[in-house]
Structures are given as structure tokens and as C-alpha cells.
N, C-alpha and C positions, 0 to 999 in steps of 0.2 A: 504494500500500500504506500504508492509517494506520499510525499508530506509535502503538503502547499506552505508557501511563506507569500508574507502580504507584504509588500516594498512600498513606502514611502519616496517617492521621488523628488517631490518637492512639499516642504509645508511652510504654514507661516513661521514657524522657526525657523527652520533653513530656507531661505529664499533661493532662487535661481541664481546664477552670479551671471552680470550681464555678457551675453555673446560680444568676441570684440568683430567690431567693422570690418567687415570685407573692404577693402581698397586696391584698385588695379596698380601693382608698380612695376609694367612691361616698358612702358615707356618715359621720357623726362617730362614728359607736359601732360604725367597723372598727377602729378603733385599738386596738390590744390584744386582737383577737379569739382565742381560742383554735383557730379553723380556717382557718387564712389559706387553706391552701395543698391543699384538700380535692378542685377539678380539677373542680366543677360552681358554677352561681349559686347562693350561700348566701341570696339575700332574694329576700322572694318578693310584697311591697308595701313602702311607705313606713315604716311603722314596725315592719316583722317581720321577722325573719331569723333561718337556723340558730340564731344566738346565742342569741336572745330566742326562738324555742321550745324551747331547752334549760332556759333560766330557768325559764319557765313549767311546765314538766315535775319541775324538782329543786323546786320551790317548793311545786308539787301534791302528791309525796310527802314531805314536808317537815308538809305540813297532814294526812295523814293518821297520820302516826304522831304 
């Protein structure tokens, strides 16, 4: 006959201890990215990424107005 045990994984005594931040550090212009932690591949070749199409986009209406 097993014998069941009941595990506490987390309780208000013991709290969770927070996950740290996923951070991309492939490249030098992850540093300071405003989307570290977004849960997909933010670059998509060598010199492009989430970041620098965001750029690219505020820059485009930037020249239109």
C-alpha cells in the first residue's frame, strides 16, 4: 500500500521568491530594451529587432506630421 504525502508548495508563510526577469543579452542594443521580458524572439536578423522596428515606426510618424 503507497503512502500519499500532501506537499505544500507554497503558503502564506513561505511565499514564492520572485522569478528573476528574462532579459535578451545576444546583442549590445539589448541593454536597456524597453521589452525584455515580452515571452517570444524580439530580433528577427543582425541589425533588427522589436526595438528598432518600433524606432523606425515612431520616426515614420514623426516625419509625417
Amino acid at each position: 500500500m503507497p503512502i500519499k504525502v500532501a506537499i505544500k508548495y507554497c503558503s502564506p508563510e513561505y511565499p514564492r521568491e520572485p522569478q528573476p526577469k528574462e532579459v535578451c543579452t545576444l546583442f549590445e542594443r539589448c541593454k536597456g530594451c524597453p521589452y525584455p521580458s515580452h515571452g517570444f524572439i524580439c530580433w528577427h536578423s543582425m541589425d533588427e529587432c522589436m526595438r528598432t522596428d518600433e524606432e523606425k515606426r515612431r520616426n515614420a510618424r514623426k516625419e509625417k506630421t
